[in-house]
Structure formats: structure tokens, C-alpha cells
C-alpha positions as CSV (number, residue, x, y, z in Angstrom):
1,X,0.0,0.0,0.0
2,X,1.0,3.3,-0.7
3,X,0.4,6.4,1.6
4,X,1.0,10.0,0.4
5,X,0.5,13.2,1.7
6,X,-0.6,15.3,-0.8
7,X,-2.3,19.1,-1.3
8,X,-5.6,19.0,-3.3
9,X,-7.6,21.9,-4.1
10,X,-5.4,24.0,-1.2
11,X,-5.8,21.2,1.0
12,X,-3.5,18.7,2.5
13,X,-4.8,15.7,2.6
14,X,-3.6,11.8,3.3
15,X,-4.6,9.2,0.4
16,X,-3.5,5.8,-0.7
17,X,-2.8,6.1,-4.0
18,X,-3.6,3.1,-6.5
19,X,-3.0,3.6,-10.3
20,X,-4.0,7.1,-11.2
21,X,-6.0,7.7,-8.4
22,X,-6.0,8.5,-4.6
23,X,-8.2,7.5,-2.3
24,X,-8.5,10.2,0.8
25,X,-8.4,8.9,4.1
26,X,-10.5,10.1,6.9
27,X,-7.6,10.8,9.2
28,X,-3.8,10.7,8.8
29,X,-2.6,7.0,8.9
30,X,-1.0,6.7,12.0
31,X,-4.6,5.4,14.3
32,X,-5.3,3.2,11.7
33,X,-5.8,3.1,7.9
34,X,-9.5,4.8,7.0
35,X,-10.2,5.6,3.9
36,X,-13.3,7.5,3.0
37,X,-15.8,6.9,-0.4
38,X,-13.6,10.4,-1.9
39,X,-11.2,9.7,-4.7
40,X,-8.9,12.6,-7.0
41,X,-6.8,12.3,-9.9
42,X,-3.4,11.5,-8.8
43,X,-2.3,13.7,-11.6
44,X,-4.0,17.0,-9.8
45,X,-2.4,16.0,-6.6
46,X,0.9,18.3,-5.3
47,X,2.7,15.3,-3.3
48,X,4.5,16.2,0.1
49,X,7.0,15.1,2.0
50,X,5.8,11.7,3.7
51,X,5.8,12.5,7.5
52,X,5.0,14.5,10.3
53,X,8.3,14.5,12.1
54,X,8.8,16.5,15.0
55,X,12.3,15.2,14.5
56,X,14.4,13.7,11.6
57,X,16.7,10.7,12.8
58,X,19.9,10.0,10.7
59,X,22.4,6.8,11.0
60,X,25.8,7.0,9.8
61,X,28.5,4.5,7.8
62,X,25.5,1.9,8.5
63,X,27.1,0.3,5.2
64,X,30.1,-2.2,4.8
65,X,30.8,-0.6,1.4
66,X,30.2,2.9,2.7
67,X,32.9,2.2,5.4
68,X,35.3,0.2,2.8
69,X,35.1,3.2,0.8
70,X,35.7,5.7,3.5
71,X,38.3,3.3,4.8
72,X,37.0,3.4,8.4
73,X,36.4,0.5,11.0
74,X,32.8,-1.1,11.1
75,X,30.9,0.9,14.3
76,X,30.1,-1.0,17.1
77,X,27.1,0.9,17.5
78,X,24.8,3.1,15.3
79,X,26.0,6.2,15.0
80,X,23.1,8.9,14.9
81,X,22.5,12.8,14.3
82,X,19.5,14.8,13.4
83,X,18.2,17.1,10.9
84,X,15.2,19.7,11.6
85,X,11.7,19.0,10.0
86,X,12.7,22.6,8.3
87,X,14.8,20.3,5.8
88,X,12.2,18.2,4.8
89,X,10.7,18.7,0.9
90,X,9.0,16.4,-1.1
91,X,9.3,14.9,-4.7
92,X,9.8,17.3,-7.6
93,X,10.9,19.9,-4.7
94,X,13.8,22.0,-5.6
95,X,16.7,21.9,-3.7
96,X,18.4,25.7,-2.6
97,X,22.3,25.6,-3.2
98,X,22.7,28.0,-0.2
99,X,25.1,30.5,-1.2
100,X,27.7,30.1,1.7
101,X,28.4,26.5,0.4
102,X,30.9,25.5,-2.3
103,X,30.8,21.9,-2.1
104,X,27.2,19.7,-2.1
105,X,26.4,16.4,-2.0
106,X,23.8,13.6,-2.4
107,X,23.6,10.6,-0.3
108,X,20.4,8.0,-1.5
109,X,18.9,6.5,1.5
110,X,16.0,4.3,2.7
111,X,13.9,6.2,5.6
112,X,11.2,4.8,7.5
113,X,8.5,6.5,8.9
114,X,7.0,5.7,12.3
115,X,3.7,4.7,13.3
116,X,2.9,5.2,16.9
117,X,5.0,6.7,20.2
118,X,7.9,4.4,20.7
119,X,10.0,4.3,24.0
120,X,12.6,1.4,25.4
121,X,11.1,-1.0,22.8
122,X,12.9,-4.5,22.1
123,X,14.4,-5.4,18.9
124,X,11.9,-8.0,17.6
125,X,9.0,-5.6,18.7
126,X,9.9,-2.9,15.6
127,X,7.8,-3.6,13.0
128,X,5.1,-2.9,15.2
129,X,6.0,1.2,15.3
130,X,6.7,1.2,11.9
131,X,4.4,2.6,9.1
132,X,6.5,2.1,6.3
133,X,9.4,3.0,4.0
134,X,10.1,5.6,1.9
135,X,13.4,7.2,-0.4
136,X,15.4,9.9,1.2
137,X,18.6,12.1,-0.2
138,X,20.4,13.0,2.7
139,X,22.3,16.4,1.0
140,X,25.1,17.5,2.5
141,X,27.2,20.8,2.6
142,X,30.5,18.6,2.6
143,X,32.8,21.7,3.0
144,X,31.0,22.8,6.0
145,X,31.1,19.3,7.8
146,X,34.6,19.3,7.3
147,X,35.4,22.8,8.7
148,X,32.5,22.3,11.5
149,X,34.1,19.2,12.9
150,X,30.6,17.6,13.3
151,X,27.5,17.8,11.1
152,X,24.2,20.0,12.3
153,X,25.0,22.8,10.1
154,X,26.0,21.2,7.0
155,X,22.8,19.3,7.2
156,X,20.5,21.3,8.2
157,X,19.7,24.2,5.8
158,X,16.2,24.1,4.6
159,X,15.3,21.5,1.4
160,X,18.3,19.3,2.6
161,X,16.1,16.8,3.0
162,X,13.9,15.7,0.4
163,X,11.7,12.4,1.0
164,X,9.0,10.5,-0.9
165,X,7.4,10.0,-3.9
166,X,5.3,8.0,-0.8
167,X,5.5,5.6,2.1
168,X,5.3,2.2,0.9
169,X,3.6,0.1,4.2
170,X,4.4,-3.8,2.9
171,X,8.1,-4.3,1.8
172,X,10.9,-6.4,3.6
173,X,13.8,-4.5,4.0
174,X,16.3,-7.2,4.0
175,X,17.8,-6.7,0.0
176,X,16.3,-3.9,-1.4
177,X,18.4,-2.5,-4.4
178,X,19.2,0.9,-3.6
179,X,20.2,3.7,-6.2
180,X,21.1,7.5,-6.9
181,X,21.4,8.8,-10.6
182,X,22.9,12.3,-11.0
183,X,21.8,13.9,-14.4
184,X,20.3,10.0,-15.4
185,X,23.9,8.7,-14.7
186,X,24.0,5.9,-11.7
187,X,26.3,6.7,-8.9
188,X,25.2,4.9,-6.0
189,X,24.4,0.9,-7.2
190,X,24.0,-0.9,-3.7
191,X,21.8,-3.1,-1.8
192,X,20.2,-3.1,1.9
193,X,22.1,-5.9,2.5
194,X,25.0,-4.7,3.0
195,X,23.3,-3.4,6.5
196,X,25.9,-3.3,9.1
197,X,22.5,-2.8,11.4
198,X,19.0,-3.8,10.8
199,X,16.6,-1.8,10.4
200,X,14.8,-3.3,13.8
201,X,18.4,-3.0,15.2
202,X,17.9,1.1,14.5
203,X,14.2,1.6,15.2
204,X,15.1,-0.2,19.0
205,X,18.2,1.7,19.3
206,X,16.9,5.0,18.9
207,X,13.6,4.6,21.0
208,X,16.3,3.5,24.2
209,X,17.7,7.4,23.4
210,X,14.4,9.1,22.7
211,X,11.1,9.2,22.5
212,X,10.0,8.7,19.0
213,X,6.0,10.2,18.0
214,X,4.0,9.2,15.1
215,X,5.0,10.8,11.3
216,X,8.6,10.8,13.5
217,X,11.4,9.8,10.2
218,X,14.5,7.5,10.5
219,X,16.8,7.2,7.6
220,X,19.3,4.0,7.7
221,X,22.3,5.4,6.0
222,X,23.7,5.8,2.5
223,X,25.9,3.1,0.7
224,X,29.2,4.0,-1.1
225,X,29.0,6.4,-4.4
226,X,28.1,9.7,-2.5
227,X,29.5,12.2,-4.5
228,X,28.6,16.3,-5.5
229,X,25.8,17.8,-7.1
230,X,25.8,22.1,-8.6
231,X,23.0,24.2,-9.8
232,X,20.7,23.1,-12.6
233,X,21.4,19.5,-11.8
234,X,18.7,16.6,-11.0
235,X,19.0,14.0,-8.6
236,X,16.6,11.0,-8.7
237,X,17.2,8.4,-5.6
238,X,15.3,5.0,-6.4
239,X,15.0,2.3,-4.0
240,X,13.5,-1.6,-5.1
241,X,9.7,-1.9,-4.6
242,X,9.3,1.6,-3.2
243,X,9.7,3.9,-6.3
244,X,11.8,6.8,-7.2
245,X,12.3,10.3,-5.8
246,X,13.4,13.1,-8.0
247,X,14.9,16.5,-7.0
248,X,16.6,19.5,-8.7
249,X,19.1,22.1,-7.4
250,X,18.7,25.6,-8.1
């Protein structure tokens, strides 16, 4: 099933969307899915980011070819920062080359998007807080997170974080085929099982640091291939059985 959050008409709206249509739900999806006798073209539909985050959960080097590339030692634990719901744009967004940056990249993820309020939960309980999965680009300002030291600014600005086209609800995560394409070349060619944590692994993990609330995002890392993006370019990220999100700089 696919969920999207979508304006209509100058209103936002949830739907599942099937074929060309979307079917508007009653409520947003995280007390249940409702849907309600309306349908709209998905054509005449302006998609939005995915979520509802009060908070945007990143892991880093969570893959073995990410950290072969980087030459670094596999973590023993996940490593995780944040990025503001500020950052968050959906597909066919633009991105905004922020004028004190001179070097930006692109980092394909796979981002999940939680269900219901999740605390000191246990591994194998999960998939129960989890409402699905969805594409993210994790753009960075690279020259910044060198010069900073650490990473909150050169992640942060606002549209550094697009996500979509929707959240797909039934999809093992296990071996997805993950991809970015720069200008319709391939740079990032990987797969989700090259995981040095689970996904279950993260979801748990994070919930024994914070609170996690429904529309709440975690994205699971980016595989090896990151690489620079400039003005005018597009960048599609496009993840096996989810779909394909699609961005420009400007």
C-alpha cells in the first residue's frame, strides 16, 4: 500500500494512492488506515513530503561498502545525528544551493517512517512502530562538515532533506536494491544488505535514546557512491519496490 501526503484543491490531505487515483483517508494513517468513499486524480495532486516529524533521525557509515570506501572501522554501534523537520521537501521539490556552500552532496537513503509513540522498545517488537518505507537524499554541505568538525549545520539548511514519492507500508527490507542517478547517470548501485545494522536493530536503538512520535522519520544510512551535485542538476534516488524520488538544485 502506498500512503502520500498530498495538497488537493489547497488542501492537505492523506490518500492511498492506487493507479491514477488516490483514495483520501479520513484521518492521517498513524490510528489506523481509513479511507473514505472520496477519490482525486493523482495527476492533480501536489505530493508532500511523507511524515509528520517532530524530529528527523539520521544513521551513519551503517554500510560495509560505505565504510570500505571511507576506509573506516565497522561501528560497534549506530552512530546517529539529526536534521530539523525545516529540511524536509517532497518529490519534484527544488533543492536551494545556499550560497555560503561551495561543495554539495547527495547521499540515497532508505527512511522509514514511524507509526505510533515508541520508548525502550525491544528489537523484535519494531515492525510494530513502523508505518512504512520511503526514499530519502540526505544532502550535504560537505565543505562545512569538514570545517565544522561535526554535522548540524552542513545538514540542516532548509530542502536538505527531500523524502517521498510516498511511504510504501508492505516491503521487507532485508535486500532492497538501492540507487542514486545524477543527471540520469548511476552513482550509488548498492543493496540493503549490506546493513551493518537492521533496520529493527535502529528503530530499538533510537527509542532507548528518545522518544520517538507518530510521522517521526529515521533514515538508515547511505551506501558507497556519495558524491557532489551544482546548480541546474537533478538528482533521482530509487529504492526496489518503493519507487523513485526526484529533486533538482537551483
Amino acid at each position: 500500500m502506498r500512503i502520500v501526503k498530498f495538497i488537493h484543491q489547497k488542501s492537505i490531505n492523506w490518500g492511498i494512492a492506487e493507479g491514477d487515483k488516490v483514495i483520501i483517508l479520513k484521518s492521517p494513517p498513524f490510528s489506523g488506515i481509513k479511507p473514505s468513499s472520496k477519490k482525486v486524480a493523482l495527476e492533480n495532486c501536489k505530493l508532500l513530503a511523507p511524515a509528520n516529524a517532530s524530529k528527523i533521525i539520521f544513521v551513519g557509515l551503517n554500510y560495509r561498502d560505505h565504510a570500505k570506501e571511507l576506509k573506516m572501522k565497522i561501528p560497534k554501534e549506530p552512530i546517529i545525528f539529526l536534521k530539523p523537520p525545516t529540511t524536509l521537501i517532497g518529490n519534484k521539490d527544488l533543492i536551494q544551493y545556499p550560497k555560503s556552500v561551495k561543495h554539495l552532496d547527495y547521499e540515497a537513503e532508505l527512511a522509514l517512517v514511524i507509526k505510533k509513540q515508541a520508548k525502550n522498545i525491544n528489537k523484535q517488537d519494531a515492525e510494530k512502530y513502523i508505518l512504512g518505507y520511503t526514499c530519502l537524499n540526505d544532502v550535504t554541505a560537505r565543505d562545512l562538515q569538514a570545517k565544522d568538525g561535526q554535522w548540524t549545520r552542513a545538514k540542516s539548511f532548509d530542502t536538505f532533506c527531500p523524502l517521498g514519492p510516498w511511504v510504501e507500508t508492505k516491503i521487507s527490507t532485508e535486500k532492497l536494491a538501492i540507487q542514486s542517478f545524477l543527471n540520469k547517470k548511476i552513482k550509488q548501485n548498492s543493496s540493503t544488505k549490506h546493513f551493518i545494522f537492521s533496520v529493527s536493530h535502529l528503530v530499538a536503538f533510537i527509542s532507548k535514546v528518545m522518544t520517538l512520535f507518530p510521522g517521526d522519520v529515521i533514515s538508515t544510512g547511505t551506501p558507497s557512491g556519495v558524491g557532489r551535485m551544482k546548480i541546474g542538476d537533478k538528482v533521482i534516488v530509487k529504492i526496489e519496490g518503493i519507487g523513485e524520488l526526484e529533486n533538482k538544485v537551483v
